[in-house]
Every structure is written in C-alpha cells, then in structure tokens.
C-alpha positions in Angstrom: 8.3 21.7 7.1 5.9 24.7 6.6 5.0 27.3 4.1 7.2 29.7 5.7 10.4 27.2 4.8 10.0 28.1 1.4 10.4 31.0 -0.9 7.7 31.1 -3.8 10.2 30.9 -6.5 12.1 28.5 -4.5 12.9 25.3 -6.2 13.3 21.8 -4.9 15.8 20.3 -7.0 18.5 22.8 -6.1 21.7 21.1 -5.0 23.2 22.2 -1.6 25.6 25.2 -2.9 28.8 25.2 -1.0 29.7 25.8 2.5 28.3 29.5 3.7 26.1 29.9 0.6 22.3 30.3 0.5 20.8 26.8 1.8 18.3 24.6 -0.2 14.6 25.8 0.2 11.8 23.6 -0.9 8.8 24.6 -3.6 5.8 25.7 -1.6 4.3 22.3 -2.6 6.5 20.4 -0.8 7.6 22.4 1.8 3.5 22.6 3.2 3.2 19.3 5.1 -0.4 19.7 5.7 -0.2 18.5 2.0 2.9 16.7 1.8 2.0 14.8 4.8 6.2 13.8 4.8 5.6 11.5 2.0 9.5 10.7 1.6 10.7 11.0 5.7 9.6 9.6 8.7 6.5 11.4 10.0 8.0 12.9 13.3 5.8 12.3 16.7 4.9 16.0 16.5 2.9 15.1 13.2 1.1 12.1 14.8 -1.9 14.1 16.2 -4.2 11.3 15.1 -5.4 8.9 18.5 -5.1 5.3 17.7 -9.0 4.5 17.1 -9.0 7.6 14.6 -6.1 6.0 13.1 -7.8 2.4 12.4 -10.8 4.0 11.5 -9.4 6.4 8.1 -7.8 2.9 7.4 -10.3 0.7 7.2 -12.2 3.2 5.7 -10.0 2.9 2.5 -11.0 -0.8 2.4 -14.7 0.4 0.8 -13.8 -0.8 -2.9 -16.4 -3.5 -4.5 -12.7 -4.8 -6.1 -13.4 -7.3 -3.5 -17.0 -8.2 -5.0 -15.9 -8.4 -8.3 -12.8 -10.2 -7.6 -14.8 -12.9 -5.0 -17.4 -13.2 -8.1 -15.1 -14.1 -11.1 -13.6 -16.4 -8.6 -16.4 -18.3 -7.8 -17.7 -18.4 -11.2 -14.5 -19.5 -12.7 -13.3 -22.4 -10.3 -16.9 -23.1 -8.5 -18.0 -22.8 -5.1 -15.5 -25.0 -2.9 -12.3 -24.4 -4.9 -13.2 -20.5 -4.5 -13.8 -20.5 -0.9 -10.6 -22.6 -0.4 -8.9 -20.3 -2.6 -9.9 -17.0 -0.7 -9.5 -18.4 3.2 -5.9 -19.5 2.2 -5.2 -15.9 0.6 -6.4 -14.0 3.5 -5.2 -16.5 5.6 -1.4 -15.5 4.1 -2.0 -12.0 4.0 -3.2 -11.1 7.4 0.1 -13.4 8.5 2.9 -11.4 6.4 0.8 -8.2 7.2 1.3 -8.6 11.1 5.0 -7.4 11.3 4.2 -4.7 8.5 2.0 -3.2 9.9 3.8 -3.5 13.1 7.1 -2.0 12.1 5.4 0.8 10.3 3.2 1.9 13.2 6.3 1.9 15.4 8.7 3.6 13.4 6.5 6.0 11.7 7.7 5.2 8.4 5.7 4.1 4.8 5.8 0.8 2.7 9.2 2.1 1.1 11.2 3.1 3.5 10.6 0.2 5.8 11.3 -1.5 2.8 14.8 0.0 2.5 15.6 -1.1 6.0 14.6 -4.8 5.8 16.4 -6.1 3.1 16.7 -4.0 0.0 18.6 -1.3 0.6 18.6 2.3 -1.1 18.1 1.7 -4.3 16.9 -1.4 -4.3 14.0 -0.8 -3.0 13.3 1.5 -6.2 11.9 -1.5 -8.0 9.2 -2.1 -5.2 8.3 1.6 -5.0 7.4 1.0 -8.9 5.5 -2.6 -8.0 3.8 -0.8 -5.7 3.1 2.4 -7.3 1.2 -0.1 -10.1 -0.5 -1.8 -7.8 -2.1 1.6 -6.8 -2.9 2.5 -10.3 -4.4 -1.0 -11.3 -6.7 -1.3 -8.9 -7.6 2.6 -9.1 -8.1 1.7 -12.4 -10.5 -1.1 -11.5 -12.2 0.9 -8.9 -13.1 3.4 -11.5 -14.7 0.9 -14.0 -16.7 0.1 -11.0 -17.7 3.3 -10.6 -18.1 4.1 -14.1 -20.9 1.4 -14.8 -23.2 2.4 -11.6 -23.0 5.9 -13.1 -23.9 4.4 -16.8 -26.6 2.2 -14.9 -28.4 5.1 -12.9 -27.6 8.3 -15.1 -26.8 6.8 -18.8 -23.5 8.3 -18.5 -21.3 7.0 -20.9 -18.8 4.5 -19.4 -16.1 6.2 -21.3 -17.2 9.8 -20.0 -17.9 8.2 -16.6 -14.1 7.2 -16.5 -12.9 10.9 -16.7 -15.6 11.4 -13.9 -13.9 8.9 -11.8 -10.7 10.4 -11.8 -11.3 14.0 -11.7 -13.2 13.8 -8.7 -11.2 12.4 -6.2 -8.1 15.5 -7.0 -9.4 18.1 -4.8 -9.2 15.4 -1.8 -6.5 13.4 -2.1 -4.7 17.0 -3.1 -5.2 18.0 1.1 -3.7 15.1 2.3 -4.5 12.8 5.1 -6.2 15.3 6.9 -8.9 15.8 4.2 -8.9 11.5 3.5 -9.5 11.5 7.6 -12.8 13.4 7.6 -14.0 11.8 4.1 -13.5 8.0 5.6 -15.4 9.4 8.3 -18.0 11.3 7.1 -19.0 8.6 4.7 -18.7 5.3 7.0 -22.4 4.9 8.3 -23.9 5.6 4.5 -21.1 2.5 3.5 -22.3 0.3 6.1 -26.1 0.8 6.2 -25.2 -0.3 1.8 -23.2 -3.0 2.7 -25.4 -5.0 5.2 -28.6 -3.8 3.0 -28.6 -6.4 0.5 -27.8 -9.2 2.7 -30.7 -8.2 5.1 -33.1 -7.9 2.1 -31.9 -11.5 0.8 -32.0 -12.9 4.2 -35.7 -12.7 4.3 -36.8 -12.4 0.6 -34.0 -15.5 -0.4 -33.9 -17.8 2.0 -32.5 -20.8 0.7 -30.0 -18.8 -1.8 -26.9 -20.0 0.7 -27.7 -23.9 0.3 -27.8 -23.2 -3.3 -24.7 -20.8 -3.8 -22.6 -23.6 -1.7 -22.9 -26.4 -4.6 -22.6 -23.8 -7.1 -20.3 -25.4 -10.2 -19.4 -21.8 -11.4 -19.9 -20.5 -15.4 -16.8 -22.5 -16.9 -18.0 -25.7 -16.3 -15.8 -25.7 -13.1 -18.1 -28.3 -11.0 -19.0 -28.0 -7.5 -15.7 -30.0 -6.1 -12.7 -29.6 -4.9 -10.1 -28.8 -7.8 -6.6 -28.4 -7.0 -5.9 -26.2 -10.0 -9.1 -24.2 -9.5 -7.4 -23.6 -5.9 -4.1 -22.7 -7.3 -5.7 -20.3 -9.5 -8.2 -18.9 -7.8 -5.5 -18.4 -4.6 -3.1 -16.6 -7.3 -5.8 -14.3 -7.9 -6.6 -13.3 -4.6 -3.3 -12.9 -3.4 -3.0 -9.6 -5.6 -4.2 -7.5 -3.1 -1.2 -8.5 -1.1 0.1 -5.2 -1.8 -3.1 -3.6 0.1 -0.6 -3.4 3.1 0.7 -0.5 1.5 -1.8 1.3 1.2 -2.6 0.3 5.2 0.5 1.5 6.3 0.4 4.7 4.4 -2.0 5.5 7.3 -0.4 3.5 10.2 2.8 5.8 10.1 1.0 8.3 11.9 -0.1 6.0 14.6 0.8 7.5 18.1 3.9 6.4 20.0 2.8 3.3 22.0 2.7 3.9 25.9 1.6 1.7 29.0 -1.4 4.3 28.8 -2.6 3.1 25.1 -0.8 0.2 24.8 -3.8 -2.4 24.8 -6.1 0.0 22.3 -2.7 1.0 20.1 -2.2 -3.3 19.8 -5.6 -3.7 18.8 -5.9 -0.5 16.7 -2.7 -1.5 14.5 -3.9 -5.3 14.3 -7.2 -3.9 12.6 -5.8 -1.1 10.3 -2.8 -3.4 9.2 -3.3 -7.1 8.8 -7.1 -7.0 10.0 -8.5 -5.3 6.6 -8.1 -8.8 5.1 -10.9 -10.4 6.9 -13.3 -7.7 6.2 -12.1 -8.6 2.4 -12.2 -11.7 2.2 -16.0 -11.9 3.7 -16.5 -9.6 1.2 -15.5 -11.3 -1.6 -17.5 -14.3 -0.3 -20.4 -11.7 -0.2 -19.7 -10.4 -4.0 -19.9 -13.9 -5.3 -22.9 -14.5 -3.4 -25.0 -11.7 -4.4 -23.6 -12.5 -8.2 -24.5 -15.7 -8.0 -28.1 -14.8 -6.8 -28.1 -12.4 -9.3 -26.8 -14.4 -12.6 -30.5 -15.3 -13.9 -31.3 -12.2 -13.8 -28.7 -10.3 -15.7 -26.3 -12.7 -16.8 -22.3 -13.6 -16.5 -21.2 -10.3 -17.5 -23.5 -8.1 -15.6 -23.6 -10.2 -12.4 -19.9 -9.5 -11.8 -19.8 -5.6 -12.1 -21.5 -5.0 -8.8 -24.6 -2.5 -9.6 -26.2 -5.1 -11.4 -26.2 -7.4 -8.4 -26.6 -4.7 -5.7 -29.6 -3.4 -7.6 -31.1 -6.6 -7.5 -30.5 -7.1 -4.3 -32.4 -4.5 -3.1 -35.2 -4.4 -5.7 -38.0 -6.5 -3.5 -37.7 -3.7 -0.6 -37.0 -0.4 -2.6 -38.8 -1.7 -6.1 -37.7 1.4 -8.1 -35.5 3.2 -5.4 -33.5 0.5 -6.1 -31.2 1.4 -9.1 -30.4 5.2 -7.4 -29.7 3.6 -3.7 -27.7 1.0 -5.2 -25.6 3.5 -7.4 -25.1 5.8 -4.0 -23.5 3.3 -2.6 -21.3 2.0 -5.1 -20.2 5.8 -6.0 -19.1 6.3 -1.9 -17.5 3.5 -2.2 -15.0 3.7 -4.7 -14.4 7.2 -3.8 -13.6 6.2 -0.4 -10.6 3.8 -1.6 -9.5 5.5 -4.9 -8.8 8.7 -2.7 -6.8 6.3 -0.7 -5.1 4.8 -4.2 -4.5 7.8 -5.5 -2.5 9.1 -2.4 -0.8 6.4 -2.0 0.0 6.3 -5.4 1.5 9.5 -4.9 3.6 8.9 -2.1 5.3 5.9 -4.1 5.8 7.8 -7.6 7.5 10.4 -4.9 9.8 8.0 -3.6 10.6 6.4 -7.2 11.5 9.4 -9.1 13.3 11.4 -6.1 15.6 8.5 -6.0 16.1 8.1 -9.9 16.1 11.8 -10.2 17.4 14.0 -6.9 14.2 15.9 -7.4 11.2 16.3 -5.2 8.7 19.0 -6.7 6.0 17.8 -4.0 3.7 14.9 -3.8 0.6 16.4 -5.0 2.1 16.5 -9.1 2.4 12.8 -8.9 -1.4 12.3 -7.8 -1.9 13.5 -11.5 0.9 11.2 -13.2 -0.8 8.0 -11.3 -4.3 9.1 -12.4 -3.1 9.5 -15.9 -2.0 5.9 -15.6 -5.6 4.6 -14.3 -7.4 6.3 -16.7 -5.5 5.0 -20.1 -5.9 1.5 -18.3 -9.4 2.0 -18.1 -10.1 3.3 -21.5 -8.4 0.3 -22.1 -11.1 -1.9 -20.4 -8.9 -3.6 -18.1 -11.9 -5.0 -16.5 -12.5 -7.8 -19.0 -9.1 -9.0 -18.2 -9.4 -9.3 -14.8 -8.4 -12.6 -13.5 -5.6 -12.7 -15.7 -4.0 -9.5 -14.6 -4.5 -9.7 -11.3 -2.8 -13.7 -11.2 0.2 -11.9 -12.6 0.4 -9.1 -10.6 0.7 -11.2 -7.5 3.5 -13.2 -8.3 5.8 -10.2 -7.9 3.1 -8.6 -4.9 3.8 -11.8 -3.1 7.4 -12.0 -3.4 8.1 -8.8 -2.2 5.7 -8.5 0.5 6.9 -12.4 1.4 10.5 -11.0 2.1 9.9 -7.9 3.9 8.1 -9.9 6.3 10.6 -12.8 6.8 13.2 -9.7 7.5 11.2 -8.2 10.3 10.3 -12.2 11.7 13.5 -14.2 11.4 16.6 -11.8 9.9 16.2 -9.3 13.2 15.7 -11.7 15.2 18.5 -13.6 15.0 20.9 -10.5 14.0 21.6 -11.4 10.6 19.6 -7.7 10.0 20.1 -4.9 12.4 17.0 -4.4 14.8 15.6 -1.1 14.0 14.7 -0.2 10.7 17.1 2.1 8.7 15.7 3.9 6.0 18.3 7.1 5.5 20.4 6.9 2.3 23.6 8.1 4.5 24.1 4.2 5.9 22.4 1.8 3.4 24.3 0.0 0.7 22.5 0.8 -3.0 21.3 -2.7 -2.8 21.0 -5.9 -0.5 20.5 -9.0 -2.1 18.9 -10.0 1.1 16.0 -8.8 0.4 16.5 -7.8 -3.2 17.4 -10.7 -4.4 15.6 -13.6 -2.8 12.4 -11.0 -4.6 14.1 -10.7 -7.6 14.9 -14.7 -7.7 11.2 -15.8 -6.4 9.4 -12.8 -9.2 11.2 -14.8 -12.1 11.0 -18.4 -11.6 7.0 -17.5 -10.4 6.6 -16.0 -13.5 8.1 -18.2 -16.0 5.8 -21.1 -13.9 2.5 -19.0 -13.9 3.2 -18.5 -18.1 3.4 -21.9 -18.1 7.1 -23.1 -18.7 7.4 -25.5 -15.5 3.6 -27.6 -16.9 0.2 -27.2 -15.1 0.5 -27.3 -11.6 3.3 -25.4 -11.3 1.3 -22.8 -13.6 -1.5 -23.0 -11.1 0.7 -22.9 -7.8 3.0 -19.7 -9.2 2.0 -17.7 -6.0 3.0 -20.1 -3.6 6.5 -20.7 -5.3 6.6 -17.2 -5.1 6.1 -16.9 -1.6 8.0 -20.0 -0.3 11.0 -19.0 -2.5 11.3 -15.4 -1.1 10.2 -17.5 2.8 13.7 -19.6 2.2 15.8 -17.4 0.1 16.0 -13.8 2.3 17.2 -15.5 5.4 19.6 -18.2 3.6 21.1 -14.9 1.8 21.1 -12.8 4.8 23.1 -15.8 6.6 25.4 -16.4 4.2 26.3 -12.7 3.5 26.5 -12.4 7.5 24.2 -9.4 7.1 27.0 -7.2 5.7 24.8 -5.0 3.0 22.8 -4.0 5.7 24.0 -1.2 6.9 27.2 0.6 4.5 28.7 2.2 7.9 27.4 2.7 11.3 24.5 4.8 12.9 25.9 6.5 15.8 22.6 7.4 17.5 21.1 3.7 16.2 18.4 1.6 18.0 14.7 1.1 17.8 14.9 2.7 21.7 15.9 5.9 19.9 14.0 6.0 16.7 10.5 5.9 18.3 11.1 7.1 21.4 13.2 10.3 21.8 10.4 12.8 20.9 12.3 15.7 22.5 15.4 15.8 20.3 15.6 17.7 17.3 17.9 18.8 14.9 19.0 21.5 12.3 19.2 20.1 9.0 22.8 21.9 7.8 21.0 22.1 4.2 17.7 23.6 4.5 18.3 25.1 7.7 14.7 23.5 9.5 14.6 21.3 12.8 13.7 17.5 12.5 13.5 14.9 15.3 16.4 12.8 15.7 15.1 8.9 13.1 15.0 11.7 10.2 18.9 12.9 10.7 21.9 12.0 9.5 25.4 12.6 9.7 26.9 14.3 6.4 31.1 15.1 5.9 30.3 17.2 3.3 28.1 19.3 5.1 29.9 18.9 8.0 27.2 19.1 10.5 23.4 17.0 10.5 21.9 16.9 7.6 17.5 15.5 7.0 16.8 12.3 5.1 15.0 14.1 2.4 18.0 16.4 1.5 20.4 13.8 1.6 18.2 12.0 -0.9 18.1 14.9 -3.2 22.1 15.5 -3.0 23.7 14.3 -6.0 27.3 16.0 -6.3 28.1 14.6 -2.6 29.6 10.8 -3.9 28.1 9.1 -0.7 31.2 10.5 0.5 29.9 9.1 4.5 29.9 5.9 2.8 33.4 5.5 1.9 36.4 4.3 4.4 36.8 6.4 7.0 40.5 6.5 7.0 39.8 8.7 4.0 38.4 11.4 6.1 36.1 12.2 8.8 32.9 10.2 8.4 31.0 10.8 11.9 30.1 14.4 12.9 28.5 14.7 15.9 24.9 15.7 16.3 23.8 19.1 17.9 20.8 18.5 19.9 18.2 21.2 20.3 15.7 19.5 23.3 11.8 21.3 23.1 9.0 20.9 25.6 7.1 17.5 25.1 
C-alpha cells in the first residue's frame, strides 16, 4: 500500500464494519511500504525492483558482525584447536544444508522466515512460537553485537561501556526506520571499508607472524582442553555454533525480494540465492576460524578476557604496520561492522515482533514501533553483560534454533515431495489449521527432550550432543507425523487458485481487497464469506469478529467466492 491508502487519524486495528460501511484504512506507518517493506504479506513482484546480484549483495552485507570472531575464539579456547575446528566445519556444514531449501522457498515465493514457516508444517498459529524464537534470536545477538561495539568505542574514545551501549542502539533507528531500501545503500556503501578491515590483519600477520598458524593448530585452549580430539569438546563446541542457525532468517528477510526466476536470469538468480541464503555460513565459519586465530595470536598480549572481544585482537593485529594508527583503524572497522548487521537485526527483529503480536493481538500499528520494543530488549540484555555468558547462552539457544530450522527444512525436502504437505507454500490464515503438529510438534518434541539432555538429565554425552538430538529428532519426527496424520492439518479447506505455478508466477493479476479497498497480486488474496468478495492476507489476519467462518463445513454456507481479476500491463 501507499501513503495515500491511509487517512492520518486512520487506525489499524479497526475491525472491518459491516457490509457497505466505511472500509478498514491502515495508520500512515503501515500503510507507507517504502517503510513497511510488507513485513506481514508476501512482497508482490511489483515490489521486487532489486536485480539478483543487488539482492545477494545487501545480504551478505548483513553477515559483517565480529559475533563470529568472538564466538570462533571462546570456542577454540574452551575445547582446543582440533575439537574447535571439528566443531565449527560440522555446524556450518549443517547449516548451509537445512539453509538450501530456505532460502530456496523464500526467494521463490516472496515470502519471510514466518510465513514460509506457516506453510511447511506449523500452521497459523503455530508458527507464533517461532516468530518469538526468532524474534530472540534477533535481539540476542543485537545484543552481542552491541557489546562488541561498545568495547571498540571504550577502547579508542574512553566511552564508557555502559554509555557506549545506549550509543549502539540509538544509532542504527534512523536506518533500519527506512527500510530495505535505506539497509540496501548502507550494506553497500560500507562493503569495500569492511573488506580492506577484514583481510588487513591477516595480511599484516602473514608477513610479520609467520609461523603463528603451526602454532595456533596445536593450540590446547585456556581450560586445560588439550590439543586432541575430544568428543565432548565437539559436542559442545558444535552446540555452540549451531546458534546462528537462525541467521537464515535474517537471510531470507532479504531474499523475499529476489526477482521472479526466468530462463534470462536463471543461472545468476541460482547462484545469487545459494550465496545470500545458505552461502553466508562459509564466510562465517572461516570467520570464526579467523577470530580464534587472531585471539590466539593475541592472548600474550592482552590476556583471556581481552583477546576474545575483538578490538583487542584487531588492534594488535595491525599494530606492526599502523604502530599508533592502530587502535582508531581497528575501532573503524569494528564500529561498520556491527552497524552493518545490527541494522539488519534490528529490522528483522521488527518484522518478527510484527508477525507475533498481529497474530496474538489483530493489531498492526506498523513495523517501525517494534524496531524500538526489540532494541529495548538488546539493550537491558546488554546492561546485563550478556557477553560473559556467552557460550552458555548461545548452547541453549540452539537447541530450540535447530529444531525449528531442522523441521522446516525436512518439510520443503521430504513432506512436499512425497505429498504428505501440499507443494506450494501457504501462508494466508483463510486455509491453514491454528496448528499442525507436523511441524509443530516434531519442534516442540525435539526443543524439550534437547533441553532436559543439554541441562544434563540424560548424563554427559547426551549433555554434550543436545544439538544433534535436536536436530535428528525434528529430521525423523516431521515426516513420521506428517505420514501418519496423512497431511490433513495442512491445509483447513482448499485454495481454489492453489499451486506454486500461480503464486510466483501470475504477475499480472491483481485484486481488490473487499476490506481496505487496495489491489494486491493474486499469493496475497483470499477468499472471505463474510466479506463476500477477496479479501488481503494482512486484513484477514487483523479480523477478529469473523469466527474463521471460510474454515468451517461448507454445507453450512457458501465458503468459496470467486475472485475478480483486474489484469495490468507487465
């Protein structure tokens, strides 16, 4: 929609009055999509201006943070060299394979990490919970980001860390307050600085530390690890990794706009989604390699503590070429950095606190009042020095990341495949039961027995290995449900304009939304009794007088309207 779809005293909680009466119009914040960037629809082709390569670039732009560093370091320290690079191949290794069909489906459909969610296995409300799961993993690693960023800022200004947190979270507002086209020109604008501080210190300790990489590769770690193999250090250090899982989300809040794939782009729109999506992870996990090196190089020097925040390390990394130009060139780069993915945290946050609340609520004020509810979040967690805590946070975390993230996957690989799941991704509230326990519960199910094993009820190994009985739980348990239900909580009544054919590729039709009166391409309608006529996903979400009457037998009344189309010009 646009500004002129909304009155200024219009509000967007109003309930569609009854038939002939003054139709719903939206609050000026989220009826401007410029801002709103259809944070709780399908983002129509006409919205998709982006090319593909423009596309992958804004998202891997996002994956800036030093998270990575610090995570990479406290790994290595805490379960040595070889159980830490074991640990972080076979986390990347599972992430870029669940993030291939993710990244995928949302690229093709046009659709975020919630609604595909809704579509492939957890149905309406169901996927309420993840929007929360993911909604925290937005604000945790904001959160994290911002310490990062809060200790190059003490480091090169004396700012106090406290003080520097506020800093951290007021400046990214005005941004991530424009939407995706203002993150577009910022992940731009600030890539070459990134890169010439990424590949800096390595360059400098190529030639002024030589032998540093035979030295880092028997490293024992801090904790009295050793330089071996340890299968519990693995288990651990894997269970840590595997939090950033959820980073999918945050890939796919920029693969929706992907163009429609066409003989003409296909090739560069392939390799452009296998980058943006699942392809981030490599980048990641070199580095977290890379952190832990330039820790470990650094530990003499400044100690456990300092070596993992990742000024201290940069800083002395770049101290035998820049001497005291060090400190300031080191603190640039960490401060573009972590505001080039805590824009992209806090928007996404946004987009999920949207979908959470407008579900729970029927209310949609706009996207751009949650930005400041997520960043309120962040910033008690890091007054709250969150930082210190780490690995133990983020091993928890991932239990109920990898679960989730497991399941939606095995959806889109096996369940659609082989029918059990319908093969286009439904995401409108009009034909999806409240929950499936498809998908629901094979996440639910894995997220509890994971956690009672990672707090240690099931002994040591199993304490150490929680991830994977996460994952291979939710890998067995969404198709075995899915079969034995025979895919009936799917879909709560038919589509009549259904199939993936339609939903990506019929960029001509468009529809009046019976509610608030404004066109939408055909994936976004749907077809309401009460309204008696087409009606958009967004104000069917918001309806809460209507009963899911289109979800009740239809010998109890008319249930399928036809849809007017209104064809345009491509």
């Amino acid at each position: 929609m646009t500004d002129t779809a909304a009155a200024p005293s219009a509000k967007a909680d109003a309930q569609p009055p009854p038939e002939g009466g003054p139709r719903r119009n939206y609050a000026r914040m989220a009826a401007d999509e410029s801002r709103e960037d259809y944070s709780l629809r399908y983002a129509p082709h006409s919205f998709r201006r982006w090319s593909p390569t423009m596309v992958a670039s804004t998202a891997l732009g996002g994956i800036a943070y030093l998270a990575d560093f610090a995570i990479g370091a406290s790994i290595v320290f805490t379960y040595g060299f070889t159980s830490g690079l074991a640990s972080i191949l076979t986390a990347a290794t599972i992430i870029f394979v669940t993030g291939i069909p993710i990244a995928r489906a949302c690229a093709k459909y046009g659709l975020d990490m919630d609604l595909i969610t809704r579509g492939a296995g957890f149905g309406y409300f169901g996927s309420t919970l993840t929007s929360l799961i993911y909604a925290s993993f937005t604000f945790i690693f904001f959160a994290l980001e911002g310490s990062i960023m809060a200790q190059a800022m003490h480091q090169a200004i004396g700012l106090p860390v406290q003080a520097g947190y506020l800093v951290t979270t007021l400046i990214v507002i005005p941004i991530v307050f424009r939407g995706m086209g203002a993150l577009a020109k910022v992940q731009a604008w600030t890539q070459p600085l990134w890169i010439i501080g990424m590949v800096l210190p390595f360059l400098v300790l190529a030639f002024e530390a030589p032998d540093a990489w035979g030295a880092f590769g028997s490293f024992g770690g801090t904790e009295g690890a050793g330089s071996g193999f340890s299968w519990i250090g693995f288990g651990l250090g894997t269970g840590v990794a595997l939090s950033l899982i959820a980073q999918i989300g945050e890939q796919a809040d920029y693969l929706r706009f992907m163009p429609a794939k066409t003989e003409a782009n296909r090739r560069r729109w392939n390799l452009a989604v296998l980058a943006a999506g699942p392809g981030w992870v490599i980048i990641g996990a070199a580095k977290q390699l890379g952190g832990a090196f330039l820790a470990f190089v650094a530990l003499a020097a400044v100690g456990k503590t300092h070596a993992l925040e990742p000024i201290a390390p940069q800083i002395e990394a770049l101290r035998p070429w820049l001497g005291s130009f060090a400190l300031p060139a080191a603190a640039l780069f960490v401060i573009v950095s972590q505001v080039k993915i805590n824009v992209t945290n806090a928007y996404s946050g946004s987009l999920s606190w949207s979908n959470f609340f407008s579900r729970l609520t029927h209310r949609h004020p706009g996207r751009v009042w949650y930005i400041f509810l997520n960043l309120a979040i962040a910033l008690t967690l890091m007054e709250m020095n969150m930082f210190a805590a780490l690995n133990k946070l983020l091993g928890f975390y991932s239990n109920v990341g990898i679960a989730w993230i497991t399941a939606v996957a095995v959806d889109l690989v096996i369940n659609k495949r082989v029918g059990w799941s319908p093969k286009y991704i439904e995401f409108k509230r009009a034909y999806l039961y409240a929950v499936n326990p498809a998908g629901f519960g094979s996440m639910a199910i894995a997220s509890v027995f994971s956690i009672l094993a990672f707090f240690g009820l099931f002994g040591r190994y199993a304490e150490a290995f929680s991830t994977f009985i996460a994952a291979g739980l939710a890998l067995v348990l969404c198709p075995l449900i899915a079969w034995a239900t025979k895919g009936r909580y799917y879909l709560a009544r038919p589509n009549p304009v259904s199939g993936p054919e339609v939903a990506v590729a019929d960029v001509t039709a468009t529809h009046t939304c019976a509610v608030c009166e404004t066109a939408y391409e055909l994936p976004d309608i749907a077809d309401c009794p009460v309204q008696a006529g087409p009606i958009c996903s967004l104000c069917c979400s918001l309806d809460a007088e209507c009963g899911d009457a289109c979800r009740k037998d239809p010998a109890a009344g008319p249930v399928l309207m036809p849809l007017p189309t209104v064809r345009t010009a491509v």
